[in-house]
N, C-alpha and C positions, 0 to 999 in steps of 0.2 A: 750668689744671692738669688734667693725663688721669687719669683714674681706671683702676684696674687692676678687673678683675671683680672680683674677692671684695672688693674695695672698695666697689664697687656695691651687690652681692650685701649686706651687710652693711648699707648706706644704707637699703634699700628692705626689708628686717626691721624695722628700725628703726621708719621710719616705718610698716609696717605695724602695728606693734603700737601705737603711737601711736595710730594711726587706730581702733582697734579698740575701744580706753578712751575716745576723746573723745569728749565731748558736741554738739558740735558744730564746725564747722571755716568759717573765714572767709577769704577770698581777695583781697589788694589790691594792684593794680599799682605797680612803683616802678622803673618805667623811669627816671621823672625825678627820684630821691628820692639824696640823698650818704650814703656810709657811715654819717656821724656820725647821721644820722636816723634809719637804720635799726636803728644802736645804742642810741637814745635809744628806739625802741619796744619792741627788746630788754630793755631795763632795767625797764621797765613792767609789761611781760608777764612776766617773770620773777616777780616779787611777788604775781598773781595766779593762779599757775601755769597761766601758758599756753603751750603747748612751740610758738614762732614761731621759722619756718626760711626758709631761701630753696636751695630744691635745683631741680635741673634737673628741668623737666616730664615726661621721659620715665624716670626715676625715680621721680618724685610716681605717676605713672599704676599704674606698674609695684605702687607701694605700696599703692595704692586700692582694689588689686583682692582680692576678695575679702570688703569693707568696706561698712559703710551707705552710705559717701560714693563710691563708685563711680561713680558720676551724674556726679561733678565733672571726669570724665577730656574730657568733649566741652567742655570750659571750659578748660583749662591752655595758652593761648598767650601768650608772651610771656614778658616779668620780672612773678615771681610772688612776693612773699610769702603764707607761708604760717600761719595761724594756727590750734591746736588748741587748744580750750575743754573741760579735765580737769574742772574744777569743778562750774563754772555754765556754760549755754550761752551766756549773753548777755555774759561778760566779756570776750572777746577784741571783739566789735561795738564794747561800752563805748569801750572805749581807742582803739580803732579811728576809731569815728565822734568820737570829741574830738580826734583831730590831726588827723582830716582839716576837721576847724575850723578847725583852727590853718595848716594847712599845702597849698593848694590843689593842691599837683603831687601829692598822695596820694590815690590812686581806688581806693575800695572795686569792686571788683569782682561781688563774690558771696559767700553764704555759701549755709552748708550745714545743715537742722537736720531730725530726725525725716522721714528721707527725702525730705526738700523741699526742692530751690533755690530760696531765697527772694531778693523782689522788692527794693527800695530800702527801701519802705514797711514791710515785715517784717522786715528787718533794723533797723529804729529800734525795733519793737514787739517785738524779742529783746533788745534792750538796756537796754529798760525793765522787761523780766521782772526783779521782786522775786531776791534774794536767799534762801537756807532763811533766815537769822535773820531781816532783812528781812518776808519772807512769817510769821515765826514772830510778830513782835512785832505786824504788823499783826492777827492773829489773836485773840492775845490781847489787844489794843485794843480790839476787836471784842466778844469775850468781858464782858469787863469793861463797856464801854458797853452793853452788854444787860441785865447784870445792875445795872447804875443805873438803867436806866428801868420796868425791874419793879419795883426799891423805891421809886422814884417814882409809880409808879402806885398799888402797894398803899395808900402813904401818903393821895392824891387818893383811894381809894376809901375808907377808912377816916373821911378825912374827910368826903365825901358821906355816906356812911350817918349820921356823927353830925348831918350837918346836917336829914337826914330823920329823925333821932330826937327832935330839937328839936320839928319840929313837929307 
C-alpha cells in the first residue's frame, strides 16, 4: 500500500510523540514470524500498555529524531517490530523475551533504555527490573523485617541483663 505524504507526515507525529513518553523501546525481528503471532503479541502488549507497531524504517527514523532513542536510527534494517515501554521499562523485554521462549523464528534484536543500547545480557536485567508495587511491597517487606529483629533484639537484651541480674 503507497502511502500519500500527509499520511506519512501524520505516521511519524505519531510516533514521535510516542517516542517521546516512552520509557524505554525494544526492537525484534520478524522476518520469519506469521501474522497471527504478531497478533498474538499484539494482544499481550496491549494489556500492559505497550504501543507495538511494525512501520517502515524510514519512517521509524524520521520519528526518532529529535528523541532519547535517536541512537536507534543506525539499527533499523530489515522487518522490525517495534515496542514502546509507557509504563515500566522492562514490560515490553518481559513479554518479549517469554515468546521468544516459546517461539525460536522471534529475535530480539535490541532494546533501548536511559540513553543506552543495551546488550542481550541487560535486556534480561530490564525485565527483571521490579515493578512500582513489586519494588513497593519488597520495601515494605523490608521495613517490617527490621523492625522484627530490633524487637527481637531488645527482648535477647532485656533478657541478658536479667540473667546478669541474677547473679
Amino acid at each position: 500500500m503507497v502511502l500519500k505524504l500527509d499520511q506519512k507526515k501524520k505516521i511519524v507525529q505519531k510516533y514521535n510523540k510516542i517516542a517521546k513518553k516512552a520509557l524505554s523501546i525494544i526492537i525484534a525481528d520478524i522476518s520469519k514470524l506469521k501474522v497471527n503471532e504478531i497478533n498474538y503479541l499484539r494482544k499481550k502488549t496491549r494489556k500492559k500498555n505497550i504501543q507495538i507497531s511494525v512501520i517502515q524504517n524510514s519512517l521509524l527514523k524520521k520519528s526518532l529524531i529529535s528523541t532519547p532513542f535517536e541512537k536507534l536510527n543506525n539499527i533499523l534494517k530489515g522487518s522490525n517490530l517495534i515496542a514502546f515501554s509507557m509504563e515500566h521499562p522492562g514490560s515490553a523485554s518481559r513479554i518479549f523475551l517469554k515468546y521468544q521462549k516459546k517461539n525460536l523464528n522471534f529475535v530480539i534484536k535490541t532494546a533501548f533504555f536511559e540513553k543506552k543500547i543495551l546488550s542481550n545480557s541487560e535486556i534480561l536485567k530490564l525485565s527483571l527490573m521490579p515493578t512500582y508495587p513489586e519494588a513497593l511491597q519488597q520495601f515494605l517487606f523490608l521495613l517490617q523485617e527490621i523492625s522484627i529483629r530490633k524487637l527481637l533484639r531488645i527482648f535477647l537484651s532485656i533478657l541478658q541483663q536479667k540473667k546478669i541480674k541474677k547473679k
